[in-house]
MIDOVEX-722980 format. One line per 10 residues: their letters; for each residue z, x, y of N, C-alpha, C. Coordinates in steps of 0.2 Angstrom, whole numbers, plus 5000, padded with zeros to 4 digits. Example, Ala and Ser with C-alpha at 12.3 -4.5 7.8 and 13.67 -1.06 7.14 Angstrom:
% residues 2
as> 5039:5066:4972:5039:5062:4978:5039:5066:4984; 5035:5064:4989:5036:5068:4995:5039:5064:5000
This chain:
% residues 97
xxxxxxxxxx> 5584:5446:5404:5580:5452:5406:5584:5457:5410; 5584:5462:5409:5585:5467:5414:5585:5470:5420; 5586:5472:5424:5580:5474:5430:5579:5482:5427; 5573:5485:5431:5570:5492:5429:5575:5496:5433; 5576:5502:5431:5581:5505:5435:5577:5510:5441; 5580:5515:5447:5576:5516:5450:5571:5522:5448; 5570:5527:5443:5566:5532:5441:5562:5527:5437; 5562:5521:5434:5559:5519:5430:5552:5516:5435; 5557:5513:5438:5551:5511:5445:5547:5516:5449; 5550:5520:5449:5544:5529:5454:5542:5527:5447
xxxxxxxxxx> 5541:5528:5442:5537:5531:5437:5531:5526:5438; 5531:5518:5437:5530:5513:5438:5524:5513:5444; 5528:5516:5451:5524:5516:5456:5519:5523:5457; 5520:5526:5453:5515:5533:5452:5508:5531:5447; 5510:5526:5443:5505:5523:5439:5501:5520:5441; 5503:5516:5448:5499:5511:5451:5495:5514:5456; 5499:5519:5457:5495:5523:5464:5491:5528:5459; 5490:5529:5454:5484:5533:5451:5479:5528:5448; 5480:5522:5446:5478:5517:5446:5471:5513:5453; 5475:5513:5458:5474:5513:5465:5468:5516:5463
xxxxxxxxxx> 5470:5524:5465:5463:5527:5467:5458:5526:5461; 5460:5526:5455:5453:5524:5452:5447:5517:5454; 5452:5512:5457:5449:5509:5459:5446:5506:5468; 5446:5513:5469:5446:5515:5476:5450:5514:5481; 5455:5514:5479:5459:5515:5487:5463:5522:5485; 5463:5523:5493:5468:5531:5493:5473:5531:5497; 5480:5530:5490:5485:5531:5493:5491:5534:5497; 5492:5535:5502:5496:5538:5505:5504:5538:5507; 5509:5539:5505:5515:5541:5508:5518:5543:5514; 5521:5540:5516:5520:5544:5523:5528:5543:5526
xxxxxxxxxx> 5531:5546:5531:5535:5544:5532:5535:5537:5540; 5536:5531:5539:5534:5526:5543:5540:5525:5549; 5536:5528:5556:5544:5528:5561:5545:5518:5563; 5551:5521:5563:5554:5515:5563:5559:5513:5571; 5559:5507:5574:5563:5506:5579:5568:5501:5578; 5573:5500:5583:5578:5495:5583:5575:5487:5581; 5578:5486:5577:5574:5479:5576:5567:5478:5572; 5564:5484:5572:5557:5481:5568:5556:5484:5563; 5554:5480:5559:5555:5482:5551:5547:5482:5548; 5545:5485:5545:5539:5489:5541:5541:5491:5534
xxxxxxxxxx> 5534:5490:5533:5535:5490:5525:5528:5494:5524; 5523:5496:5525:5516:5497:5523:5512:5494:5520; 5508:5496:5518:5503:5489:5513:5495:5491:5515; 5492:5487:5513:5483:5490:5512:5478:5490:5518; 5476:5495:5521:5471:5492:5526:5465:5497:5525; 5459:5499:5529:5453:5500:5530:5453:5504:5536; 5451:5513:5535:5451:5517:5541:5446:5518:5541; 5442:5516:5546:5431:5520:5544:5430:5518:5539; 5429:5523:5534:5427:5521:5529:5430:5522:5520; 5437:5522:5524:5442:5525:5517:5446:5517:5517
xxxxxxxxxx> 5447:5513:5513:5452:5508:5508:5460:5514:5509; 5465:5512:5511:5472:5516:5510:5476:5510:5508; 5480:5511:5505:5487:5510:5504:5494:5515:5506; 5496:5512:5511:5500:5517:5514:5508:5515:5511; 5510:5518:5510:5517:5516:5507:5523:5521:5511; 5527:5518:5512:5533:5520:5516:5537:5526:5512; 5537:5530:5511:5542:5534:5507:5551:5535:5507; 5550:5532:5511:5560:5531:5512:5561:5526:5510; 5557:5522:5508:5559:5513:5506:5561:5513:5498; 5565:5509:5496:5569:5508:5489:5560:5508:5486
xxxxxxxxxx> 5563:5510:5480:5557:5509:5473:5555:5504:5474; 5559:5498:5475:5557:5490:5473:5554:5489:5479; 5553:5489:5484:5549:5489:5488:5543:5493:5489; 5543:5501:5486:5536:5504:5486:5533:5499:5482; 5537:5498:5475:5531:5493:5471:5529:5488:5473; 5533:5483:5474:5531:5477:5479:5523:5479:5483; 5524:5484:5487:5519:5485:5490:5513:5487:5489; 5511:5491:5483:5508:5495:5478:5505:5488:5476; 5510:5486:5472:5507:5481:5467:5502:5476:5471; 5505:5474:5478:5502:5466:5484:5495:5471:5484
xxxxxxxxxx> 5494:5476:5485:5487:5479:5485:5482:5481:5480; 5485:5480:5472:5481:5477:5468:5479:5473:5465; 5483:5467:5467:5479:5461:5466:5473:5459:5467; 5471:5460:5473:5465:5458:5475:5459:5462:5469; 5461:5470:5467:5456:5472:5464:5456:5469:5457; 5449:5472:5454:5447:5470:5448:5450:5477:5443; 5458:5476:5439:5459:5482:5435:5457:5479:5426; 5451:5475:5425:5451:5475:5419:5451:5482:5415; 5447:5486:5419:5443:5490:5416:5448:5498:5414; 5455:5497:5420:5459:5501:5420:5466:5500:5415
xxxxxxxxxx> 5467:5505:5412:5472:5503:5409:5480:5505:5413; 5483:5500:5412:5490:5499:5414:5494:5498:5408; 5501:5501:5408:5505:5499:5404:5507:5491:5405; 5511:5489:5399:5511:5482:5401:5517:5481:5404; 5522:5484:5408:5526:5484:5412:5523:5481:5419; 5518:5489:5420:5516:5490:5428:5509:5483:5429; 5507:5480:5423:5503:5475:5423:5506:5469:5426; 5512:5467:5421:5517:5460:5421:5517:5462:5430; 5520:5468:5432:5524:5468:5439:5516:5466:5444; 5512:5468:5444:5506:5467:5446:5502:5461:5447
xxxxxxx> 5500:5456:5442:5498:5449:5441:5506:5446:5441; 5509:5446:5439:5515:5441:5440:5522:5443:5445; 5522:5449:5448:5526:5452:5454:5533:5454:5450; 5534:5450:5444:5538:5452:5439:5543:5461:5439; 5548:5461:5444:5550:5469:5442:5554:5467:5437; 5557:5464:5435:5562:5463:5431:5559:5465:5424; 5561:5467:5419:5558:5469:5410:5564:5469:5407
């Protein structure tokens, strides 16, 4: 197997974050400040009363995914369609194709 190259992956992580909002979370890109030492990556939390997944936008693809994807598993995407790529990387963490 291969690994996915990096546009292959934004493409990838654009599917998950349209995916997302269908099943209510609302994602956002942000630029996340960073200090000496402490490392951040974003990931899914609860504001009042919105669901977000907040995603780092300076972070390699393989990380936005990683992070996109760790906040869908909890939900229920039967009913959403996923290519079988952004599927495998989602139930199986799988970025390699």
């Amino acid at each position: 197997m291969s690994e996915l190259s990096e546009t292959r992956m934004m493409r990838i992580v654009d599917e998950l974050a349209e995916a997302a909002q269908r099943v209510g979370l609302e994602v956002r890109r942000e630029k996340i400040m960073r200090e000496i030492g402490y490392r951040t990556r974003g990931g899914a939390c609860r504001l009042r009363d919105k669901n977000l997944v907040i995603i780092d936008r300076d972070q390699p693809a393989a990380e936005q995914l990683e992070v996109i994807a760790e906040a869908l598993r909890s939900r229920d995407l039967e009913s959403v369609y996923l290519s079988p790529a952004a599927r495998r990387i989602v139930h199986l963490g799988d970025v390699a194709t």
